[in-house]
N, C-alpha and C positions, 0 to 999 in steps of 0.2 A: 698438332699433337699426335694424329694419326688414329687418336678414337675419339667417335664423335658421342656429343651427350649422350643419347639417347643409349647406346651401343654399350656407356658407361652405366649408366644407371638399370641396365640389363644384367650386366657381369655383377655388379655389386649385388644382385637378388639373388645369386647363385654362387657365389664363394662362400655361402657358410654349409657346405656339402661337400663330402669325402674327407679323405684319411688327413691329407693335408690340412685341410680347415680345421679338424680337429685338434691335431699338433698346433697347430696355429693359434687359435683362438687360447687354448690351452696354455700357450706362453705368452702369448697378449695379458691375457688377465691376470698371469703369474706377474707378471715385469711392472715394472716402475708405475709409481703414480705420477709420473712428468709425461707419461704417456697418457694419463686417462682419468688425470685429474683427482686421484686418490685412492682410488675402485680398482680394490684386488680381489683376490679370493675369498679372502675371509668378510669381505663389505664392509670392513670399515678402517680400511688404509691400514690394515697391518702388514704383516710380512707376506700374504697372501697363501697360505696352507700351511697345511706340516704332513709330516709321515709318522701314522703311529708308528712307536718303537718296536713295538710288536710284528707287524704284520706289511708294514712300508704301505700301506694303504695311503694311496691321496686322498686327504678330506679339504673337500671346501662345503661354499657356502652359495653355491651359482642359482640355485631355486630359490633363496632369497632376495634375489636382484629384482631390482624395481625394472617396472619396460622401459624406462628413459635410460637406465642403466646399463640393462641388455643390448637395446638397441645401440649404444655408443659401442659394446665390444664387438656385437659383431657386424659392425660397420666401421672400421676402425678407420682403415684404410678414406671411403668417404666423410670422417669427419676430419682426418687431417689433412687431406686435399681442401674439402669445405672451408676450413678456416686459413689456410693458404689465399684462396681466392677472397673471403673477406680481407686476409690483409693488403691485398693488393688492390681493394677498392679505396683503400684507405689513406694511401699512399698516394705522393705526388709523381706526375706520369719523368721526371728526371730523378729521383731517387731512382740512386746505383743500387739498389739491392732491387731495384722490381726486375730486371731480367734475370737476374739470377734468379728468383722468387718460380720468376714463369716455366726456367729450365730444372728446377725441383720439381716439381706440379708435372711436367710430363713425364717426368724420369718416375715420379711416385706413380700414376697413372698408370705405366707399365708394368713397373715392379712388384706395386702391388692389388692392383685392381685384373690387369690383363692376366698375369702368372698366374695368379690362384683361379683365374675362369679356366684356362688351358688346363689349368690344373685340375678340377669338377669337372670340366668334360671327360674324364679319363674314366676317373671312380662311378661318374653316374650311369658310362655305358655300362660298366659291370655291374652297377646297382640293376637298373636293369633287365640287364640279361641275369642275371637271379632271380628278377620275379615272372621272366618269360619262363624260367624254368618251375615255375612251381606252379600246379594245380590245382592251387586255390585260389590263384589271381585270373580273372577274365581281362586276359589281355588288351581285349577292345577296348573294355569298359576304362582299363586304367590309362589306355591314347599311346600304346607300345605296339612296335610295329618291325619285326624282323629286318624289314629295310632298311628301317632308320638307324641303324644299331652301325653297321658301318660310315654310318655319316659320324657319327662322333668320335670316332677316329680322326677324321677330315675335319670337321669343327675345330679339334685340337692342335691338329698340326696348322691350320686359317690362322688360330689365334697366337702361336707360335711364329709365324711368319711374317704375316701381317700381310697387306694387299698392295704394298708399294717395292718389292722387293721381286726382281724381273732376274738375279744371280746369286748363283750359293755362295760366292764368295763377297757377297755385300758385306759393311762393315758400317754402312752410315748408320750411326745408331740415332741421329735426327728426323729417320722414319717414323720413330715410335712403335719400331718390331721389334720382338724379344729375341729375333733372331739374328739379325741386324746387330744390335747392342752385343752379343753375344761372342760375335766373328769380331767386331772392335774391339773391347776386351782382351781377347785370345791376342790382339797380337803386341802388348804389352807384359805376356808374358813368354819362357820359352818355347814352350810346345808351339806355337801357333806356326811357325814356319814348315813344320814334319808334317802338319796336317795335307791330306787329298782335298785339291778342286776349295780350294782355301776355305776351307769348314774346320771352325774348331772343335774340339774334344769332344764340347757339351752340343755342337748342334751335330755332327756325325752322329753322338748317341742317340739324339733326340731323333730325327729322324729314320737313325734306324731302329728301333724302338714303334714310330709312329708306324712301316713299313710291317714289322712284326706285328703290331696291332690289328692294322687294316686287313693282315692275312686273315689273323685268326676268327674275321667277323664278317670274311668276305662270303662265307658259307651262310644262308641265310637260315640252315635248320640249327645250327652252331647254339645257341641257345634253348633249344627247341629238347623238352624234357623227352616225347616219343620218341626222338632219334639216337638218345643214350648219349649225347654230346655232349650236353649242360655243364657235366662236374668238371670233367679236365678243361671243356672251354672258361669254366670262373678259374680255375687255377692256373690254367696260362695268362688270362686275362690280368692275375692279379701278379702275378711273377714279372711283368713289362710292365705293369703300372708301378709298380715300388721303383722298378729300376729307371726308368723314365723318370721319377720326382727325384731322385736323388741326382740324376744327370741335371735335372733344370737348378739344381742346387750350386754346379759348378759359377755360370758366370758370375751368382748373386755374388758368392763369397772373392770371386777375382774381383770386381767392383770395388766389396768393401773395402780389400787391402790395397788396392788403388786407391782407391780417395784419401786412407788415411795419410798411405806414400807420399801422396803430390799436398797431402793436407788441405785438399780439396774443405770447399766451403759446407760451413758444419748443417746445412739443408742437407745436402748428398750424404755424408754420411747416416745420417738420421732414418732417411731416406733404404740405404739398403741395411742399417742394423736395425731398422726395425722388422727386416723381414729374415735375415737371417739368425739374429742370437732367439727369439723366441724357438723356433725351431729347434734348436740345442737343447728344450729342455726335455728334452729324450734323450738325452745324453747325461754324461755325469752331472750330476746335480752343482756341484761346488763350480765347476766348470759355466755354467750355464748362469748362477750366480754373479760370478764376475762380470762377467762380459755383460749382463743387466746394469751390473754398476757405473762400468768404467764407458760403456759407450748407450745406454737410455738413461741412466737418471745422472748421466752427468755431460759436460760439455769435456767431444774427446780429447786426450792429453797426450800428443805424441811423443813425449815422456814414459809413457807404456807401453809404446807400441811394440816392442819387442816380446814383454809378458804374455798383451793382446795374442801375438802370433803363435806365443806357443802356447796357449790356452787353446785356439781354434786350430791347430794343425792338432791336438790331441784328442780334437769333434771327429775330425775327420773320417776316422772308419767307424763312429758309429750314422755317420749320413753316408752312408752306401758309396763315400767317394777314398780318393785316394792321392800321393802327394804329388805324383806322377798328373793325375787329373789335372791339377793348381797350375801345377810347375811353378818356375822360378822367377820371378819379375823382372822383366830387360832390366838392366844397368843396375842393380842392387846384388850381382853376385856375391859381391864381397862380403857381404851380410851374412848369416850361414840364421839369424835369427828369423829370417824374410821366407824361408821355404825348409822342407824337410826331404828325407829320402825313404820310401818305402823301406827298403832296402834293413833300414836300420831298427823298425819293428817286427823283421821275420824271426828273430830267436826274444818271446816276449817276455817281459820280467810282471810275473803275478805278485801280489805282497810280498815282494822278496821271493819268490820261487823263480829263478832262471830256467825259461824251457830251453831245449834245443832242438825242440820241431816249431816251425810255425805254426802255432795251436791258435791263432788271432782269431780264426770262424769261430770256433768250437766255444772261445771264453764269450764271443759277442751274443751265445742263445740267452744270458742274461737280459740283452737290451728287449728282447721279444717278449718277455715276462714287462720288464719296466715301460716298456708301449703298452701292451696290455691292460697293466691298470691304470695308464694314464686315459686309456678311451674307454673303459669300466668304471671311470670317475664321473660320467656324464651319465644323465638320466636320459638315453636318447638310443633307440633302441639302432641306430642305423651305425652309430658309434660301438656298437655291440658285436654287430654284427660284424664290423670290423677289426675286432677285438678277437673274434672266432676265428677268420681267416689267418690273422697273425699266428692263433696256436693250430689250424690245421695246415698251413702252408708255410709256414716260417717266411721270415721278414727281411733280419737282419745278420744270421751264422748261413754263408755262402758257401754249399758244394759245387764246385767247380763241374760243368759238365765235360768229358774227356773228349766229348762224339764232336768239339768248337775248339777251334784255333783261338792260341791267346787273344790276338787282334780283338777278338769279340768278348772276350771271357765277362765283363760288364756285364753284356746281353744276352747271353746265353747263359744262365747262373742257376740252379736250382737251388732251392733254400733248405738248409738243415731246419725241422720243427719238432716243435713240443711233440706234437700229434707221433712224429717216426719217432721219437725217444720214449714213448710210452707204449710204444707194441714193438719194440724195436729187440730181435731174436738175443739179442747179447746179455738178457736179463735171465736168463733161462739158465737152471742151474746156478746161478749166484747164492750164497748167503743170506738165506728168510724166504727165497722166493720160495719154495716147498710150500710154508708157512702163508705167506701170505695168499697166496690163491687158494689154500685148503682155506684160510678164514676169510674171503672175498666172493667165492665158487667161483672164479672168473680172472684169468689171466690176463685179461685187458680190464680190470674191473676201473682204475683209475681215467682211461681213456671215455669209456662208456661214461664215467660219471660227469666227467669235464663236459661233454657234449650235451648231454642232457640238462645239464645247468643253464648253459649255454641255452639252449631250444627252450627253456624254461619247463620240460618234462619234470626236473625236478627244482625246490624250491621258486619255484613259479610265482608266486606271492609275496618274496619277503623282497629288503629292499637292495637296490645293486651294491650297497656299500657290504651286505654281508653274503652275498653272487659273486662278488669279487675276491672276499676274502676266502672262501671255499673252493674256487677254482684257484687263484695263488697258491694257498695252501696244499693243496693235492699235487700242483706242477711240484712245490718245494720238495713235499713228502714220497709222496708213490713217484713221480715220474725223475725228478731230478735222480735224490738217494738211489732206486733201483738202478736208473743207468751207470751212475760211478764204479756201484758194485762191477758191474758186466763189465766198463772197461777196465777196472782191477785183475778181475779173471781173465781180462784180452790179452791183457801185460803178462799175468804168471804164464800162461798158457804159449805165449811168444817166447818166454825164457825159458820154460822146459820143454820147448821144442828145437832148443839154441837160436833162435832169431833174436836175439836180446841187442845186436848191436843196433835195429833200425825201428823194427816191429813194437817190441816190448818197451822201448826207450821210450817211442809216438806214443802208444796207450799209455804210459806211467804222465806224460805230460799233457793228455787229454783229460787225462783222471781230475791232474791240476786245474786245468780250463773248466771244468764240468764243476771243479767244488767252489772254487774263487771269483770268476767269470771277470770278465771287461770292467766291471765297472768299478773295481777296487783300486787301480789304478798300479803303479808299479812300488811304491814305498812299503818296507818290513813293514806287519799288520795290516796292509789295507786303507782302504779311505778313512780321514782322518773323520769324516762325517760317517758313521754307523749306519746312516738311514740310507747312505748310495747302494750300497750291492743289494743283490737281489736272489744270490743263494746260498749255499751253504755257512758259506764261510760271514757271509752278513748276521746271518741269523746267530751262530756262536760269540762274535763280538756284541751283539746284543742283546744278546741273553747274560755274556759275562759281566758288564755293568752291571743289571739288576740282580744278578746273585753274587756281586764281589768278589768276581773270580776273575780278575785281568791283572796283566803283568805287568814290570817294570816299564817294559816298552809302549804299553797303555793298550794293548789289545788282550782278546780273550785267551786266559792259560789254555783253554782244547785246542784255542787255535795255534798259538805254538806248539803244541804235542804234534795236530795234524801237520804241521809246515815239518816239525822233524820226523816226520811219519812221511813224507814226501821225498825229504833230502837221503833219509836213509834206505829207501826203495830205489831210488834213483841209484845212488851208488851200488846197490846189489844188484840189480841188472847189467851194470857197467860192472862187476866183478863175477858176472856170471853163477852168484850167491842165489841160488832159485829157493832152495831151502828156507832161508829168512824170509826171502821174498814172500814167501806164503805166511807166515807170521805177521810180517807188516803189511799184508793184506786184509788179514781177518784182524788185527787189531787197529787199524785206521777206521776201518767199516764201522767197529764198535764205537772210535771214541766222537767219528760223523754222529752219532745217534742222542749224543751227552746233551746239545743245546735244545732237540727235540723234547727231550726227556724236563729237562728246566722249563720249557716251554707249557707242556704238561701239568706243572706244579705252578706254573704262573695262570697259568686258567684256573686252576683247582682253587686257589687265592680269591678270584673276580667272581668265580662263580659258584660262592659257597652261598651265599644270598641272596640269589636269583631263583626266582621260579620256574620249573620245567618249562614252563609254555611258555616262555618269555621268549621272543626272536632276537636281543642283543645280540650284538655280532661275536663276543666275547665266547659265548655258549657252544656256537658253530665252531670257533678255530679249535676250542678243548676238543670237539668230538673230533674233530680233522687230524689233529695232532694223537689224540687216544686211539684210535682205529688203526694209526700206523704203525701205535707203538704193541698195541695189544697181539698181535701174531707173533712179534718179537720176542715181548715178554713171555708168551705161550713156548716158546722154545724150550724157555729155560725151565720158567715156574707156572704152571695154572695159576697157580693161586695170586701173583701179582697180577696176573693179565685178569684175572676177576677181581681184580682194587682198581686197575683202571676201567674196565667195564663200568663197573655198580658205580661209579661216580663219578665219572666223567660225561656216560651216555645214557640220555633221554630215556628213562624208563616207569614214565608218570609218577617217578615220587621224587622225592629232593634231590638236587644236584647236590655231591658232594657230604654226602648223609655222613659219610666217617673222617670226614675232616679233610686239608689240604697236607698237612703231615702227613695222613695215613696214605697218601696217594705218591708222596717221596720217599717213605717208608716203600712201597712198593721194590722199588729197584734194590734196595739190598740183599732181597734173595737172589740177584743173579750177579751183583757186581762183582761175585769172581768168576763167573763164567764169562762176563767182558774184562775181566782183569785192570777195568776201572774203578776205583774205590772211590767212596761219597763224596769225597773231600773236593773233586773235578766239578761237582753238581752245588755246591757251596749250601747259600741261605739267602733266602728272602722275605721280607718282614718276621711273620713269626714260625715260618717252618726254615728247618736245618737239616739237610739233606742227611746228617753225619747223628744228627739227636738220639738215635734209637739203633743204632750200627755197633754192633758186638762179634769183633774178630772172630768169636768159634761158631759164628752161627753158620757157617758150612766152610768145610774142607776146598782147599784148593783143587779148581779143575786143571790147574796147569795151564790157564790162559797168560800169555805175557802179560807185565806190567808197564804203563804210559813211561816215556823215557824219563831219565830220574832230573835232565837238564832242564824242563819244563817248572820243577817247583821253585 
């Protein structure tokens, strides 16, 4: 098999550690009870979680799991090898299926006992060398050792290789090396012929990736906080560990589309979807769904297998790979369902918004938000802490470095993050930011706050479910909203400077990326599931359900105004119209603010009978959502920014002392100065945004009004 027990039963005590395992584990317990015998999320064979509507929070139920229970998830991998080898005791030694049985058993041994160890060896050096950096861990004491720190480099690339493999161009994948399997693989499909010194795709990456590693820890102060090293070496450290996992992502998925091609025997398949559809559930939800269906809880039907394809070629850049990566499977060219072309998602289509830059980074900073709470769903503070590095390094929206030849662009990537869009100069001068930093004192006030949640500085005590919704909340509100503005202003400011054919056109289609993001997928309105996105534009379709404001098309009415607030900026720029341009700049910004604003009035609803000191997590998003809107409202009217104050925010006496009305009552002293009227903000149970709105109650300030196509 090429690992031997003992070596096995070592990796298995150590793959429930790092970023992987947690994705991992995380779609383990989401997926099928054919996998784990009924034991989902929720513990008692339901559908395994949900996403509040509200807040796209994943709730389960994993601290109620029994230890025979836990113990089956995160040993997955050894109990389905486990009961493999019970059934081959079982068996008579001329039953046709025992070799097959025996060549599942080391293929599963590889794919998922070894991959995920190579895999913790990555994140544990950098776990690590994070706590060499910090001065309040006695390094002795904790058995870390500056030395050792480059060995797990080495560890990884051992475990990646394996010990019977004497040429890079091996391909016996009967070694039982991941590397080995890897370069056999590769040459059923096209790429593997173009490849140098016959290494495919994913082992080139991998070890140049391992190469980039071993540099960066070849320094033994490298970690070492006295030397001023520490930050940039966790942040290089973590920038070659994402990109390394998403490389070792490549052969699985060649595998799996192999086996189903040749209809290989339903062990092998099993075998590699069980390790790569869990994985996907960082990806679009509905996406990630399927593929649970049609290949774990059921037996595969290569009657879908063309679906299957294009369901997992539409994974593919949110797992850091590419179609180029796959390539094309020998002898199925004629297939055009069997592989994809890069090529064909560089002009990307948002809920119906056609860009014509390749905006594809820019929409993927939503996945970074959606990993996020997916590792803030765990009560595990190491999963937190990974959770942190995602919003201060970014994950998954890739700036290209310019100082790397394409050849490497893969591995030489910097990551677009929350952390640079929340201090990030383009906000300066936008639309409220005046306001906002006079009511914050503090121009970075939302970055500080994120961090300090994070470090548990502040809310330190309450629980991660409402840690998580506070920092989501803030990405939505202060860091998303303010960047859109700024690339609004990048756009006007490109068109009145005459760059409108390349400049102003990019910011007008990054605006889009910024408000829609990846995960809504390409169909007018968005994912047909509300709960997939993850910014602006998710929160509007969700808000307009609960207040009855969606349109024929079944998505939210702002968000058709904003989609024609898109198409007709787009074409002013292309007409070189700078003048409107500015109008459909400050009136998009307003009608972005409409589902906040609903948002507001849905708290004001939940937490009119709740007690100031109550920690529900409900209490937290009002004040999250009021604080953003409060500088706003000050614009226009004190006195509504004091309706959302006195009753939305913690002030030892009742939440909500003057009703939830009175706090949608709020917005009509300014809704002409957004030249949005009530009617966009609808009703919900028994407040009606429009109940108490009397035309002469102020004079028009000459704001425009929402397009008239929209009612």
């Amino acid at each position: 098999m090429g690992t031997s027990a003992s070596a096995t039963a070592d990796m298995r005590k150590n793959t429930n550690n790092g970023l992987t395992f947690a994705f991992q584990m995380y779609g383990m317990t989401m997926a099928s009870s054919s996998i784990f015998g009924g034991i989902t999320l929720d513990g008692n064979g339901g559908n395994g979680g949900n996403k509040d509507s509200s807040t796209g929070a994943i709730k389960h139920n994993f601290d109620s799991f029994t230890t025979e229970e836990r113990e089956r998830l995160i040993n997955f991998a050894h109990t389905d090898i486990s009961s493999s080898f019970d059934y081959l005791l079982r068996v008579n030694d001329n039953d046709e299926t025992k070799s097959t049985t025996c060549n599942a058993i080391a293929t599963a041994a590889m794919w998922q006992i070894t991959y995920l160890h190579a895999s913790s060896e990555l994140w544990n050096a950098m776990h690590e060398c994070t706590i060499m950096a910090d001065p309040n861990y006695n390094n002795a004491a904790a058995g870390i050792d500056s030395h050792d720190l480059n060995s797990k480099a080495d560890e990884f690339i051992a475990h990646w290789i394996g010990g019977n493999v004497n040429d890079l161009s091996s391909h016996d994948d009967r070694n039982g090396s991941l590397f080995s399997s890897s370069n056999a693989i590769a040459l059923k499909f096209d790429k593997a012929s173009q490849e140098v010194h016959g290494l495919s795709i994913a082992n080139r990456l991998v070890v140049s990736g391992y190469e980039t590693l071993s540099s960066i820890l070849s320094d033994d102060t490298a970690c070492d906080e006295d030397s001023g090293k520490a930050v940039a070496t966790v942040e290089s450290m973590w920038r070659t560990n994402v990109q390394l996992t998403s490389s070792m992502m490549i052969p699985l998925i060649q595998h799996l589309i192999i086996a189903m091609l040749e209809n290989q025997d339903q062990l092998f398949i099993d075998v590699y979807a069980k390790m790569v559809v869990p994985q996907l559930a960082v990806c679009r939800h509905s996406n990630y769904v399927y593929l649970t269906e049609v290949l774990l809880d059921n037996v595969y039907d290569e009657t879908k297998l063309h679906k299957i394809m294009t369901v997992l070629q539409d994974s593919y850049g949110c797992l850091g790979i590419t179609c180029e990566d796959i390539g094309k499977p020998q002898g199925y060219y004629g297939d055009s369902y069997l592989f994809c072309s890069d090529e064909d998602y560089a002009e990307p289509v948002l809920a119906g918004y056609v860009a014509t830059a390749d905006v594809r980074e820019q929409a993927k900073i939503d996945l970074d938000i959606h990993h996020m709470k997916i590792l803030m769903s765990f009560e595990n503070e190491h999963y937190w802490t990974m959770a942190k590095y995602i919003y201060m390094y970014g994950k998954n929206s890739k700036q290209k470095d310019p100082n790397f030849d394409d050849d490497f662009e893969q591995l030489f990537t910097n990551f677009r993050s929350l952390h640079s869009l929340a201090r990030s100069d383009l906000r300066q001068g936008t639309l409220f930011y005046n306001e906002i930093v006079s009511y914050t004192d503090n121009p970075y006030y939302a970055d500080y706050y994120i961090m300090d949640v994070f470090n548990k500085d502040r809310h330190g005590s309450v629980s991660a479910e409402v840690r998580s919704a506070i920092i989501s909340n803030m990405i939505l509100t202060q860091v998303i909203y303010s960047y859109v503005l700024g690339e609004l202003n990048d756009a006007l400011e490109h068109c009145n400077t005459g760059k409108r054919s390349k400049e102003s056109s990019e910011a007008w289609d990054e605006v889009a990326a910024y408000i829609i993001g990846s995960l809504e997928g390409s169909e007018l309105g968005g994912a047909d599931d509300f709960s997939e996105g993850e910014l602006l534009w998710s929160l509007g379709n969700k808000r307009g359900v609960e207040f009855n404001r969606v349109n024929d098309d079944g998505y939210a009415i702002v968000n058709s105004a904003v989609m024609n607030y898109l198409l007709s900026g787009k074409g002013q720029i292309e007409h070189d119209n700078c003048d409107n341009l500015e109008r459909t700049t400050k009136n998009l910004s307003h009608m972005l603010l409409i589902p906040a604003i609903q948002t507001v009035v849905k708290y004001a609803l939940s937490n009119q009978f709740l007690p100031f000191s109550s920690d529900d997590v409900d209490i937290y998003n009002g004040e999250i959502f009021a604080k953003f809107l409060i500088p706003i409202y000050g614009k226009y009217s004190q006195g509504s920014a004091k309706t959302l104050q006195n009753n939305m925010i913690r002030n030892f006496q009742s939440l909500v002392g003057d009703g939830p009305q009175a706090v949608a009552d709020a917005y009509l002293d300014i809704a002409d100065d957004f030249g949005i009227q009530c009617e966009f903000i609808g009703k919900s149970f028994e407040v009606n945004a429009c109940l108490n709105y009397k035309p002469e109650l102020k004079s028009s300030s000459g704001a425009s009004t929402a397009p008239s196509s929209i009612w």
